[in-house]
C-alpha positions in Angstrom: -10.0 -4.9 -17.0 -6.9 -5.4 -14.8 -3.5 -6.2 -15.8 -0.9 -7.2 -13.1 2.5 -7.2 -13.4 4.6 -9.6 -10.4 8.7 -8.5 -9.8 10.9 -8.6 -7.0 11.9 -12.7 -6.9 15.4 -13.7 -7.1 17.4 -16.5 -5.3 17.6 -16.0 -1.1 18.9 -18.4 1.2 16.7 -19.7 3.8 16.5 -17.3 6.9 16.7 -14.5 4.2 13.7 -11.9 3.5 12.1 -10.6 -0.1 9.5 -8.3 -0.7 7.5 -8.5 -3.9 5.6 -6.2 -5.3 2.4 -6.5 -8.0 1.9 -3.1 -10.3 -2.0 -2.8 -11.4 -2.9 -1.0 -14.5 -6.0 1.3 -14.5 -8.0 3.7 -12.2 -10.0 1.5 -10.1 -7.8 -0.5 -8.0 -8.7 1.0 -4.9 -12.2 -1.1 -4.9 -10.4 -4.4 -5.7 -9.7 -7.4 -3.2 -6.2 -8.6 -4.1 -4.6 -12.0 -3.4 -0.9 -14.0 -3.8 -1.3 -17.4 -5.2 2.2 -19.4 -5.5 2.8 -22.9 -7.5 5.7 -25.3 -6.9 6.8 -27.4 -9.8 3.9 -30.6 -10.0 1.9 -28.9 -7.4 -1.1 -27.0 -7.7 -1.3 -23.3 -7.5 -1.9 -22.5 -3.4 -2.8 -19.5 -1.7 -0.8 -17.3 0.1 -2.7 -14.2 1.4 -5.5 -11.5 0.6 -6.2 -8.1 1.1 -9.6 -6.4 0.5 -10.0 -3.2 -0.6 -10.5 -1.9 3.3 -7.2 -3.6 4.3 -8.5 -7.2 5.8 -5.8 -9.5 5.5 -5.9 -13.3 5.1 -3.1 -15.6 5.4 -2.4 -19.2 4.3 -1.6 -21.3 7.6 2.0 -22.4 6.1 2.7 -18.3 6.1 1.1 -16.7 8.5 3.7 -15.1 11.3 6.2 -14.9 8.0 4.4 -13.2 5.6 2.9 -9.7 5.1 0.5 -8.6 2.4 -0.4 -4.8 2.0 -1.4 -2.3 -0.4 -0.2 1.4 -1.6 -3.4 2.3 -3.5 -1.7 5.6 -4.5 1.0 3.7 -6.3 -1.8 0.6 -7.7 0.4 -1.8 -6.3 0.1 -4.8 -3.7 3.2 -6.1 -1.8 4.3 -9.0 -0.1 6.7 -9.0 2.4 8.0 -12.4 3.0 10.3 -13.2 5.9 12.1 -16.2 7.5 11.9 -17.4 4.0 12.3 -21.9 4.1 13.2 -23.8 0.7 9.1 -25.1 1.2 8.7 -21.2 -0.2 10.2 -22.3 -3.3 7.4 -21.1 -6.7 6.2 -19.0 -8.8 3.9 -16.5 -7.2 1.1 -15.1 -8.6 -1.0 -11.4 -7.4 -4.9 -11.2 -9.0 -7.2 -9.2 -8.5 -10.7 -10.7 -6.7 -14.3 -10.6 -8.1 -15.8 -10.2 -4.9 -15.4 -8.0 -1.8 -14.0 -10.0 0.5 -12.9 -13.6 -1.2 -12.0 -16.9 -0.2 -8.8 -19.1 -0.3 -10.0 -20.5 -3.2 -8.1 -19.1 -7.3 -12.2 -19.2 -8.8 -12.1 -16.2 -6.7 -9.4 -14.5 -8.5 -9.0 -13.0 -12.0 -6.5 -11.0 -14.2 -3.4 -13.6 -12.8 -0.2 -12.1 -13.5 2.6 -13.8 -15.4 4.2 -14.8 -11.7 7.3 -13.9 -10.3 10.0 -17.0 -9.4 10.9 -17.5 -5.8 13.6 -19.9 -5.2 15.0 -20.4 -1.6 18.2 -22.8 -0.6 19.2 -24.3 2.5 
């Protein structure tokens, strides 16, 4: 029903900053719970942070303090601002839009992934 598409990744050194942002297609976006997912090379995909449609935020422990997830509902977009970036940062990250209201950490929570956006930090 939603399509989601990730930009904004590039290479920054650590200590740098990067704001990503995640375009939603269609009307309803407003009532969605969104989420960032990310996925090192022969890790599994990880969370990174939620927002529900009323603004609650959640934030992976590894992030939290570093990273910022909000929403523009105006624009059907999601962003995530991500500071103090560390080469542990390095993935693809992911936005998708949540089946319930206000999900957990876990992906089954998540559907309509977008095709990621790759994150790559150096020391």
């Amino acid at each position: 029903q939603v399509q989601l598409v990730e930009s904004g990744g590039g290479l920054v050194q650590a200590g740098g900053s990067l704001r990503l942002p995640c375009a939603a297609s269609g009307r309803t976006f407003s009532s969605y719970a969104m989420g960032w997912f990310r996925q090192a090379p022969g890790k599994e995909r990880d969370f990174v942070a939620s927002i529900t449609s009323s603004a609650v935020t959640q934030y992976a422990a590894s992030v939290k303090g570093r990273f910022t997830i909000s929403r523009d509902n105006a624009k059907n977009t999601v962003f995530l601002q991500m500071n103090n970036l560390k080469p542990e940062d390095t993935a693809v990250y992911y936005c998708a839009v949540s089946v319930f209201s206000f999900p957990t950490a876990r992906g089954g929570d998540f559907r309509s992934w977008g095709q990621g956006t790759q994150v790559t930090v150096s020391s």
